[in-house]
SEBATOR-112464 format. One record per residue: x, y, z of N, C-alpha, C, O in turn; residue number from 1. Coordinates in pm, whole numbers, padded with zeros to 5 digits. Layout:
+--------+--------+--------+--------+--------+--------+--------+--------+--------+--------+--------+--------+-----+
:    n_x :    n_y :    n_z :   ca_x :   ca_y :   ca_z :    c_x :    c_y :    c_z :    o_x :    o_y :    o_z : num :
+--------+--------+--------+--------+--------+--------+--------+--------+--------+--------+--------+--------+-----+
:      X :      Y :      Z :      X :      Y :      Z :      X :      Y :      Z :      X :      Y :      Z : NUM :
...
+--------+--------+--------+--------+--------+--------+--------+--------+--------+--------+--------+--------+-----+
***
This chain:
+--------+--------+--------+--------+--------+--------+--------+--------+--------+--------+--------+--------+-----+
:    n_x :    n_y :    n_z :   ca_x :   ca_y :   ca_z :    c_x :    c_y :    c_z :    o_x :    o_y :    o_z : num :
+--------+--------+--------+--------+--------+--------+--------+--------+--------+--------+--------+--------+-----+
: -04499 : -00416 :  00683 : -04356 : -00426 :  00697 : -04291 : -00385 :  00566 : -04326 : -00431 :  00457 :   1 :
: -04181 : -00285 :  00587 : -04104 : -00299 :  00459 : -04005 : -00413 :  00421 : -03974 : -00502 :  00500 :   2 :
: -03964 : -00403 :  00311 : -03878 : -00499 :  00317 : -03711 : -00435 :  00229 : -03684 : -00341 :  00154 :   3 :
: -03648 : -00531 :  00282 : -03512 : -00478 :  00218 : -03431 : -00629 :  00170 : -03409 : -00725 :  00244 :   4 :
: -03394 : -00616 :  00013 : -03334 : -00709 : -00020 : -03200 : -00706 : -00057 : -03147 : -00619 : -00127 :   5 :
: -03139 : -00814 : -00002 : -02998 : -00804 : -00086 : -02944 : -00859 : -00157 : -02963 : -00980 : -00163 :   6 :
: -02848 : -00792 : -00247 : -02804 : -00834 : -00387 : -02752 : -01006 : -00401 : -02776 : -01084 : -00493 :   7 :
: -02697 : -01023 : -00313 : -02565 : -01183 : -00310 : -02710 : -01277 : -00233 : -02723 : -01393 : -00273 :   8 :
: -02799 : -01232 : -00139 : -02893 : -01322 : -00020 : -02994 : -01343 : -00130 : -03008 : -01290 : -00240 :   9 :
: -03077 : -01459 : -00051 : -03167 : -01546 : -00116 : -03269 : -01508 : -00013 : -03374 : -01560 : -00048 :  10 :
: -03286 : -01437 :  00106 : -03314 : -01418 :  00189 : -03358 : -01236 :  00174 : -03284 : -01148 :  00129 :  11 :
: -03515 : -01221 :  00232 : -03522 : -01096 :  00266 : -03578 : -01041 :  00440 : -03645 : -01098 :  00527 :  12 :
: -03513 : -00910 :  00433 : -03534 : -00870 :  00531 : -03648 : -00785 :  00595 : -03641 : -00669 :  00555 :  13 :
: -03738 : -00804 :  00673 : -03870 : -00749 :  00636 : -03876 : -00656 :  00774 : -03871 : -00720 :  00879 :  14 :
: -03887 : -00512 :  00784 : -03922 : -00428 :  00908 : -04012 : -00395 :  00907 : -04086 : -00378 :  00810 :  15 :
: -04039 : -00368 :  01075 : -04157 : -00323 :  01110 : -04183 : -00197 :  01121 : -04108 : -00128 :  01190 :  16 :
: -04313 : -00130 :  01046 : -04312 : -00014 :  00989 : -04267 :  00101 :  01064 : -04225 :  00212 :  01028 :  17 :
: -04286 :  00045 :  01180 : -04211 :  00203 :  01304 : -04081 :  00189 :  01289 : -04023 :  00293 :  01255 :  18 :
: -03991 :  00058 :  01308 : -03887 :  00059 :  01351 : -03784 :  00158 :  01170 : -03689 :  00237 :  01168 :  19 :
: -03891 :  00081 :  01020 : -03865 :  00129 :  00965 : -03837 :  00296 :  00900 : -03748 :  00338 :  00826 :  20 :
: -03967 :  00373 :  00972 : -03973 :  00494 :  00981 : -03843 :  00615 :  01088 : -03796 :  00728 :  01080 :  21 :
: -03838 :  00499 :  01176 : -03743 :  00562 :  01294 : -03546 :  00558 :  01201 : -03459 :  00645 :  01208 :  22 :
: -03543 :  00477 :  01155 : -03430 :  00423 :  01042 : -03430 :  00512 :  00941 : -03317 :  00543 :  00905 :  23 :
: -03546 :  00580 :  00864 : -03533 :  00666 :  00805 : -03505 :  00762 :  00880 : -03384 :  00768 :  00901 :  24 :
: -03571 :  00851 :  00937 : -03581 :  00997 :  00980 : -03387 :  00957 :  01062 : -03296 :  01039 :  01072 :  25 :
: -03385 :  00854 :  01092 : -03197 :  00881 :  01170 : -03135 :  00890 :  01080 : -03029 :  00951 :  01098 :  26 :
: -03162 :  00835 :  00928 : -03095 :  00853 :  00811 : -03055 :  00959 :  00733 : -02952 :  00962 :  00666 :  27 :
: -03157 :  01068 :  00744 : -03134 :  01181 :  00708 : -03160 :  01292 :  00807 : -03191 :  01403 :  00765 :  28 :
: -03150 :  01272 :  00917 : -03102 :  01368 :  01004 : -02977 :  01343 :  01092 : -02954 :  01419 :  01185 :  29 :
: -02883 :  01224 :  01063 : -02782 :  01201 :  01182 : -02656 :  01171 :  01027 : -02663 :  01117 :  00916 :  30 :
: -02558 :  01241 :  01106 : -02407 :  01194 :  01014 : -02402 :  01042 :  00985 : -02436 :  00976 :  01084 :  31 :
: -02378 :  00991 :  00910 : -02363 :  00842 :  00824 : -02232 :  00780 :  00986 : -02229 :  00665 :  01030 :  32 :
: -02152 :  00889 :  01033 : -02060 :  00837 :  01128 : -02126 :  00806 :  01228 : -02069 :  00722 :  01297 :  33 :
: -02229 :  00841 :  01268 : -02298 :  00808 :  01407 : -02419 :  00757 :  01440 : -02477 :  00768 :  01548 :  34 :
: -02479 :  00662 :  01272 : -02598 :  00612 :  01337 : -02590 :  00524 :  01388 : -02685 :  00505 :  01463 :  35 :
: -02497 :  00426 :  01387 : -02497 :  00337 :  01458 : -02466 :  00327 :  01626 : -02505 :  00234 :  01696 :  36 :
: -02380 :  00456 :  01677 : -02385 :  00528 :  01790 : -02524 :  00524 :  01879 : -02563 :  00482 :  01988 :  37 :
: -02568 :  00583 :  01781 : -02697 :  00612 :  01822 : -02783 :  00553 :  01858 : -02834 :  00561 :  01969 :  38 :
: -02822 :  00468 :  01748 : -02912 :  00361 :  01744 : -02866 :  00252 :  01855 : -02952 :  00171 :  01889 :  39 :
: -02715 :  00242 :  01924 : -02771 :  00149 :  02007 : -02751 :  00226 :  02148 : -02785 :  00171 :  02253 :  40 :
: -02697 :  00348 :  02146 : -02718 :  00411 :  02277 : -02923 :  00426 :  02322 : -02964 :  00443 :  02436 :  41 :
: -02989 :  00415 :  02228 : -03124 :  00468 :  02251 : -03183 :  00334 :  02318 : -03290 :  00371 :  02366 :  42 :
: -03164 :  00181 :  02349 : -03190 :  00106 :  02426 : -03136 :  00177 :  02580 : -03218 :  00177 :  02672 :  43 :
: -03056 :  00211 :  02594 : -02989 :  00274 :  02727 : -03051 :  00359 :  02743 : -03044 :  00366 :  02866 :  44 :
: -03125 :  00453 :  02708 : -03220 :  00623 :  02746 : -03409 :  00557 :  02736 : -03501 :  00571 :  02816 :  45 :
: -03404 :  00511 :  02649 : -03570 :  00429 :  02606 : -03658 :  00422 :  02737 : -03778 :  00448 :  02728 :  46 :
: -03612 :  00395 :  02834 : -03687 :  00330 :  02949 : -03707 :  00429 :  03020 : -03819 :  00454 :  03065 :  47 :
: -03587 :  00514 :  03048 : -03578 :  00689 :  03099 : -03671 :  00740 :  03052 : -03757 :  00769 :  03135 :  48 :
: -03698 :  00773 :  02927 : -03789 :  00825 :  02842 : -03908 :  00839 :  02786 : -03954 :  00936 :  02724 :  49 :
: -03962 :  00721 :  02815 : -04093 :  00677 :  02775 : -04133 :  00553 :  02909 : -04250 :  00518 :  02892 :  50 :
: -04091 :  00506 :  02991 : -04151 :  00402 :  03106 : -04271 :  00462 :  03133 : -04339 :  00399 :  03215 :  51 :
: -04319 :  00560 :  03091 : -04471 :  00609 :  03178 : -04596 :  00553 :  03069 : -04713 :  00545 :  03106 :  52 :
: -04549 :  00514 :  02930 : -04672 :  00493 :  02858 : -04653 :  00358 :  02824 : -04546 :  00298 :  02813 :  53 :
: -04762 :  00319 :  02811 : -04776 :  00120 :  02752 : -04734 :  00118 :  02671 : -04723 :  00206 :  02586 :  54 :
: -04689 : -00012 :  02674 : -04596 : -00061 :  02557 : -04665 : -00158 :  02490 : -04701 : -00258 :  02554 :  55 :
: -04687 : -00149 :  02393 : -04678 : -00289 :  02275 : -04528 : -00367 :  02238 : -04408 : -00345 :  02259 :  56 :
: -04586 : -00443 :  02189 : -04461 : -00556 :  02161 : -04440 : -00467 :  02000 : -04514 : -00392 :  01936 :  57 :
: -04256 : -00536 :  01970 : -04248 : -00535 :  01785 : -04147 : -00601 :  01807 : -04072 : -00615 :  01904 :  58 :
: -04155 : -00662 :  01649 : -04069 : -00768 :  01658 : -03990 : -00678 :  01517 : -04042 : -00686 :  01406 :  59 :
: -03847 : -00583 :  01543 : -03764 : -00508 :  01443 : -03780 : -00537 :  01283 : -03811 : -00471 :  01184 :  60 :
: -03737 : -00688 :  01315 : -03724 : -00714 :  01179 : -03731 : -00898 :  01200 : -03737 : -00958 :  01308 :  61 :
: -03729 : -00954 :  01069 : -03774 : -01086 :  01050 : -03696 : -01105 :  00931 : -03679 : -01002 :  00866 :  62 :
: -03641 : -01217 :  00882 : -03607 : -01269 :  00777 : -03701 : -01389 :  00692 : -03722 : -01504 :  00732 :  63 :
: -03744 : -01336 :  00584 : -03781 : -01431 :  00477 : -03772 : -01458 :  00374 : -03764 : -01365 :  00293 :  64 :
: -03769 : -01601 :  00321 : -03700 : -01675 :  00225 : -03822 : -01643 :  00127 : -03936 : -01687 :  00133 :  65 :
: -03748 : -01521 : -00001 : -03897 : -01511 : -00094 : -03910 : -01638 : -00209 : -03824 : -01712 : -00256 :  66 :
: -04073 : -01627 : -00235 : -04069 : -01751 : -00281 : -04027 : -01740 : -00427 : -04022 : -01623 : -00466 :  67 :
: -03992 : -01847 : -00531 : -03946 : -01870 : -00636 : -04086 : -01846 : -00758 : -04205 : -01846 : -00726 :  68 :
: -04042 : -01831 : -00877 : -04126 : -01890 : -00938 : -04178 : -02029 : -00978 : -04278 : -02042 : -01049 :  69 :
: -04111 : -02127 : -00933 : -04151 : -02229 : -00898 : -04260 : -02286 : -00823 : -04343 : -02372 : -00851 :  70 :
: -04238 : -02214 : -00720 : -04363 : -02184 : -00570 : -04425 : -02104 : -00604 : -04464 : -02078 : -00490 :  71 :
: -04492 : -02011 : -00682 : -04594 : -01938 : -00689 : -04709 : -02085 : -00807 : -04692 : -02162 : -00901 :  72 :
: -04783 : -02055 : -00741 : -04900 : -02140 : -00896 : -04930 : -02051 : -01028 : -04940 : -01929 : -01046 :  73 :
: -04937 : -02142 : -01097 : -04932 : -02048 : -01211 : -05072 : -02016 : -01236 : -05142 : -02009 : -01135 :  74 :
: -05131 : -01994 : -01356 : -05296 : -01921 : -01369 : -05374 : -02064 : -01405 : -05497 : -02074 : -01405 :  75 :
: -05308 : -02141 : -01427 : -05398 : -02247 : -01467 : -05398 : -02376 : -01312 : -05477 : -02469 : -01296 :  76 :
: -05287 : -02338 : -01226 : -05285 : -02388 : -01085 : -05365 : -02306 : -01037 : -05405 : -02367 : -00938 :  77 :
: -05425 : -02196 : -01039 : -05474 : -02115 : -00938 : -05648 : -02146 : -00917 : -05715 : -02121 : -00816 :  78 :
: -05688 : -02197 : -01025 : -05818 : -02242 : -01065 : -05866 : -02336 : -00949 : -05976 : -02391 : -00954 :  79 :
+--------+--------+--------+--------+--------+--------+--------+--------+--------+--------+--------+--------+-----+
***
């Protein structure tokens, strides 16, 4: 999974490597005005399009709380 953090959140956002790859390639091939167009018209065509091959599950994305240095052990905890 990649992950994406943000500046103000305590919280990161972690994708799943397809959904991440598919986010790129719309990124630099679609106008900044219409990915979001896009991206949710393609639930509406998806099933048209692909219903003939198996599906696996993915779960897009996930949120996690990274840990502190507090919560990591240090070298003499790790023993």
């Amino acid at each position: 999974m990649s992950t994406v953090t943000g500046q103000h959140l305590a919280t990161e956002m972690k994708l799943d490597e397809d959904v991440h790859r598919v986010a790129e390639f719309m990124q630099h091939n679609l106008s900044a005005t219409k990915l979001v167009a896009v991206a949710e018209a393609l639930p509406k065509v998806a099933r048209l399009l692909w219903e003939g091959y198996s599906q696996e599950p993915c779960t897009p994305a996930r949120l996690a709380v990274p840990k502190t240095d507090r919560e990591r052990p240090s070298q003499s905890d790790a023993i």
